[in-house]
N, C-alpha and C positions, 0 to 999 in steps of 0.2 A: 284162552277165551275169557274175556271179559265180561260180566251180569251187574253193568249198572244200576245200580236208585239209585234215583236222583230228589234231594227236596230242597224248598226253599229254606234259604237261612242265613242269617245276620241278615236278612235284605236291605236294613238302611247302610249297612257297609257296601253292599255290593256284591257278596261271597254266596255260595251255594258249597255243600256238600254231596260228593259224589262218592255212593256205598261200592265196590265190586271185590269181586273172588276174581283170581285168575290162574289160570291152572297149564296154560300155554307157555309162558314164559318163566313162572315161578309159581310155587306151590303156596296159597293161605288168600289170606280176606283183610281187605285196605279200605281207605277210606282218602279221597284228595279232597282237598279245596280249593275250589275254582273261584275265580275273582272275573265276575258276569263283563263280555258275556261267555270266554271258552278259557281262558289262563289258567291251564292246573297250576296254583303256585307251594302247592306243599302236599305230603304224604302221608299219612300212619299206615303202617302194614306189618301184618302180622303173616310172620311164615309160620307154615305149618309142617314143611322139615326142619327147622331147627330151633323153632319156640322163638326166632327173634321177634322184639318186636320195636320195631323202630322207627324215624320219620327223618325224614327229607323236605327241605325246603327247594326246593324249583326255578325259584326265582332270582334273580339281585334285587331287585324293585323293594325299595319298602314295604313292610304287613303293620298294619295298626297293632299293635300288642294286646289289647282285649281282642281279638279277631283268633291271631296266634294262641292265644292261652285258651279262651273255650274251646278250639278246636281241639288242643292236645287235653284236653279236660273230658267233652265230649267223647272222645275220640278212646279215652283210658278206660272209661264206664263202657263203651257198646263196640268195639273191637277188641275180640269176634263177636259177633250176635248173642244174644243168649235167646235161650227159647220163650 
């Protein structure tokens, strides 16, 4: 089961960040980026059976590289959530 947030972000690029947990298919809490208006094109996710935490790109399509880099910047600070 999936528990998206969803907020706006980079908007002059185009991209949104979507928060979720999923516990149905694998165990921990991710974060994709979508390229507006629905293209998940990349992943952080953190499992929480084996401590990985790692990311996937999704796409072939080019990503702007400031796009790619705050995400995985973003993405290193607040996955997992902190309280």
């Amino acid at each position: 089961m999936q528990t998206p947030t969803s907020r706006a972000w980079f908007d002059a690029r185009g991209f949104k960040v979507v928060a979720f947990s999923d516990v149905a298919h694998r165990d921990g809490y991710g974060w994709e980026l979508v390229r507006l208006p629905q293209e998940v094109t990349a992943e952080a996710f953190l499992d929480d059976t084996t401590g990985a935490f790692t990311f996937r790109c999704l796409t072939t399509a080019p990503l702007p590289f400031e796009v790619v880099h705050r995400f995985a910047l973003e993405a290193s600070e607040a996955v997992p959530p902190r309280p």
